[in-house]
Backbone as CSV, one residue per row, in Angstrom:
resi,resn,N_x,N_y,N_z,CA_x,CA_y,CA_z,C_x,C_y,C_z
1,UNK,56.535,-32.111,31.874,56.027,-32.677,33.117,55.717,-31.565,34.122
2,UNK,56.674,-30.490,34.357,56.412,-28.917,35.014,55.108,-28.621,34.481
3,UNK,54.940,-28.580,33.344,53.638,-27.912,33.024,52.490,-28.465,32.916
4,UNK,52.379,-30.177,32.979,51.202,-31.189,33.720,50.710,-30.887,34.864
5,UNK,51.563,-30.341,35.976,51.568,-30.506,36.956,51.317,-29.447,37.630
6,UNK,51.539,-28.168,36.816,51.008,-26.889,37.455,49.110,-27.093,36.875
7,UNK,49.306,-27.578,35.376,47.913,-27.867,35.248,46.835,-28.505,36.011
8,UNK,47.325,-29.589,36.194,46.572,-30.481,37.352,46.591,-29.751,38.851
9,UNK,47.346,-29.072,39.382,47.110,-28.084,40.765,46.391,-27.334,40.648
10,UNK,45.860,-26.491,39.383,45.675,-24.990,39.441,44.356,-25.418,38.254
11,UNK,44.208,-26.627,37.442,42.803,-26.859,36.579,43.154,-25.425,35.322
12,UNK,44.353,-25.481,34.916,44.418,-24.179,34.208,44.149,-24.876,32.291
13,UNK,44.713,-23.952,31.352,44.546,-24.106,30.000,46.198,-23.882,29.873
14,UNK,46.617,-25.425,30.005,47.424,-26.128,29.852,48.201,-25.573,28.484
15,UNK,47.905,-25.221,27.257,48.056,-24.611,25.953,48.687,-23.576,25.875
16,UNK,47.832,-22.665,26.829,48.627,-21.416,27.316,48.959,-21.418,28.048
17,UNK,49.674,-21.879,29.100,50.889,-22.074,30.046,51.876,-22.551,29.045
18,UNK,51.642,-23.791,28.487,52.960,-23.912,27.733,53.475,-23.351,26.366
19,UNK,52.789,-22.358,26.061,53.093,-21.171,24.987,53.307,-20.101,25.815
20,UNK,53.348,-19.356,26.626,53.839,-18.198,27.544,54.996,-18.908,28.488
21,UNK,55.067,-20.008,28.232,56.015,-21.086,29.149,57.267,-20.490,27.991
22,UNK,56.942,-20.973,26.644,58.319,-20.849,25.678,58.165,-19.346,25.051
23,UNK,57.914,-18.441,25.543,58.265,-17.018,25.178,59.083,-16.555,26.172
24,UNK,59.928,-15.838,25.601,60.854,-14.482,26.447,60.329,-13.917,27.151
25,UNK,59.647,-14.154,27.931,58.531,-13.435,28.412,59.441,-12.509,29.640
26,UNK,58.695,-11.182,30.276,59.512,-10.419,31.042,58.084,-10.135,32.093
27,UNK,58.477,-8.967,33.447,57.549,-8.543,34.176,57.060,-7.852,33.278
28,UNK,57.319,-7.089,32.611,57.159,-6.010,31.635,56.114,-6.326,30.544
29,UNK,56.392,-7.601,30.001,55.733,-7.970,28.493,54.853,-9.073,28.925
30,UNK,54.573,-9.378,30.306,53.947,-11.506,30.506,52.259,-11.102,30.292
31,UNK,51.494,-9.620,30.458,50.746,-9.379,29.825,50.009,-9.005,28.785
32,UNK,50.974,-8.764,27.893,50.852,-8.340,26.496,49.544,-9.042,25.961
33,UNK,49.007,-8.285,25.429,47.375,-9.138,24.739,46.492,-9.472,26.055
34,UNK,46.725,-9.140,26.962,46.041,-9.580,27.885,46.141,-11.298,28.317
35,UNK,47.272,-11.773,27.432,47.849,-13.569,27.339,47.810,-13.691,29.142
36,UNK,47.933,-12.803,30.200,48.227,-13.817,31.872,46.996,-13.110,32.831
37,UNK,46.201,-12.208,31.765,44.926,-12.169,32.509,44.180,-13.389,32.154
38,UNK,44.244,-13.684,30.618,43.505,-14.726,30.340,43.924,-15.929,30.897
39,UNK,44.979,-16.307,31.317,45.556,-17.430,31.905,45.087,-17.396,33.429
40,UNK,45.469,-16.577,34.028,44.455,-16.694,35.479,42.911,-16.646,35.524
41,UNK,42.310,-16.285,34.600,40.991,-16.543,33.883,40.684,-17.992,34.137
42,UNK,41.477,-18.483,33.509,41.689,-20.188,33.316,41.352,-20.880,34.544
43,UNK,41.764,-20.374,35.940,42.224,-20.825,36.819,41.084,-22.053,37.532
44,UNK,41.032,-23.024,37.744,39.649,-23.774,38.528,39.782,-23.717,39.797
45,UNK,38.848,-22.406,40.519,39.303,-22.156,41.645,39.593,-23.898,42.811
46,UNK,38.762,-24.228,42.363,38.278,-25.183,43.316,39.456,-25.910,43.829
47,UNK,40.421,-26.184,42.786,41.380,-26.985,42.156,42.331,-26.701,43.155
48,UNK,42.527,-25.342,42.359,43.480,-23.811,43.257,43.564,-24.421,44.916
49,UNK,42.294,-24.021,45.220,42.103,-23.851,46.630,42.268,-25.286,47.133
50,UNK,42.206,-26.283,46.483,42.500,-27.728,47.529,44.252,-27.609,47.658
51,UNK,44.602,-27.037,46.166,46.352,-27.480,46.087,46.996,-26.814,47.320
52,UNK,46.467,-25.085,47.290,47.055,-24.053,48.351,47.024,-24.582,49.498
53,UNK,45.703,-25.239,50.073,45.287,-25.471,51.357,46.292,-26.726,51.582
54,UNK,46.183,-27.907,50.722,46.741,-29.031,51.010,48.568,-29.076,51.468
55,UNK,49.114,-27.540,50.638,50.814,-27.314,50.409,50.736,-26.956,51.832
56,UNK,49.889,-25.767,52.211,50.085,-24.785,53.067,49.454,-25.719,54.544
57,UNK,48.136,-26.065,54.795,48.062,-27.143,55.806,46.900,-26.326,56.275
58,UNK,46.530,-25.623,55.970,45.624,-24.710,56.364,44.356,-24.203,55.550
59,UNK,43.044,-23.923,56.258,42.199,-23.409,55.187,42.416,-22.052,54.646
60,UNK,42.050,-21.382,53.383,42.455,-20.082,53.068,41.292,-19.797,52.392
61,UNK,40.782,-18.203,52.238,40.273,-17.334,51.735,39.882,-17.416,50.117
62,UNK,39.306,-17.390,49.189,39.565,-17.649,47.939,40.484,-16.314,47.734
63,UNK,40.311,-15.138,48.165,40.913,-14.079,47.441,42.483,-14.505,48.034
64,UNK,42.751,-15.161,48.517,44.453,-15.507,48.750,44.941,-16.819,48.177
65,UNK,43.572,-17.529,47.646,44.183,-18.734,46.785,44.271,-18.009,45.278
66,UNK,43.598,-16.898,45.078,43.696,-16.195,43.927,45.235,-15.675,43.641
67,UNK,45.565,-14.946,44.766,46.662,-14.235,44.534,47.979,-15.207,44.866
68,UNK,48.051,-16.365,45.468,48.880,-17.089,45.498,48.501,-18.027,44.067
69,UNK,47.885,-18.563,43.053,47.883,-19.095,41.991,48.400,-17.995,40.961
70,UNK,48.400,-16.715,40.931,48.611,-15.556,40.087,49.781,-15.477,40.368
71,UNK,50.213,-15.490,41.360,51.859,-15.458,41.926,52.855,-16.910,41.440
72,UNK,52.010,-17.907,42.052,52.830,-19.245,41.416,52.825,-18.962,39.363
73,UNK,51.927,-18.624,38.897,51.826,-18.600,37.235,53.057,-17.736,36.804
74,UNK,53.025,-16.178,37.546,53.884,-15.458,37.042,55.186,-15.904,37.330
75,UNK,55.513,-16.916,38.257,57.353,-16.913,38.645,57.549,-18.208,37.867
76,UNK,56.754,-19.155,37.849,56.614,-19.936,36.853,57.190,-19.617,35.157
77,UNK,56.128,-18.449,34.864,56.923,-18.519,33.161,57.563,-17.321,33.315
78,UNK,57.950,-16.373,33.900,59.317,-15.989,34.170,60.389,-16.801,34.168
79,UNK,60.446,-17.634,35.357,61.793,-18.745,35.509,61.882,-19.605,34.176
80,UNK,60.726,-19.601,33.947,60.667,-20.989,32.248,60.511,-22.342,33.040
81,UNK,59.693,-22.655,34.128,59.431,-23.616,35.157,60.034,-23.689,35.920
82,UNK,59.403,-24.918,36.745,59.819,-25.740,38.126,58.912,-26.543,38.907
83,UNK,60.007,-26.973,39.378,58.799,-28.354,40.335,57.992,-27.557,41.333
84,UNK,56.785,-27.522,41.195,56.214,-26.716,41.869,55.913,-27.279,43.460
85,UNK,56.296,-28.909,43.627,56.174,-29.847,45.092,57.524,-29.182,45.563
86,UNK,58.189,-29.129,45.323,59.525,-28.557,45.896,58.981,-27.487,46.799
């Protein structure tokens, strides 16, 4: 359900979130193969930018809905999820 739900915020490839979701993944290794460039690749800005704006209350920049969706992905499969409405 964590990983529906980051999908549906962020319009990502759902497949690979939840395969880099169940790896050991580290700061060190979450790029390996290039697996979390291609995942922010994924990203539907559009998507991105309603979720950021709608959490945050405010309009934003794309280059800061970029780096706040790159930021939510990486602490995401680091932690191994979370409710991202929290």
């Amino acid at each position: 359900a964590q990983v529906e739900r980051v999908v549906d915020a962020l319009g990502i490839d759902g497949d690979l979130l939840a395969t880099m979701a169940a790896l050991d993944l580290t700061e060190s290794n979450i790029n390996e193969f290039g697996r979390f460039d291609d995942l922010k690749d994924s990203v539907d800005k559009a998507r991105a930018k309603a979720f950021f704006e709608q959490k945050e209350g405010k309009m934003l920049p794309l280059f800061k809905v970029n780096t706040r969706a790159a930021a939510l992905l990486k602490k995401f499969i680091l932690e191994g999820g979370f409710d991202i409405d929290e």
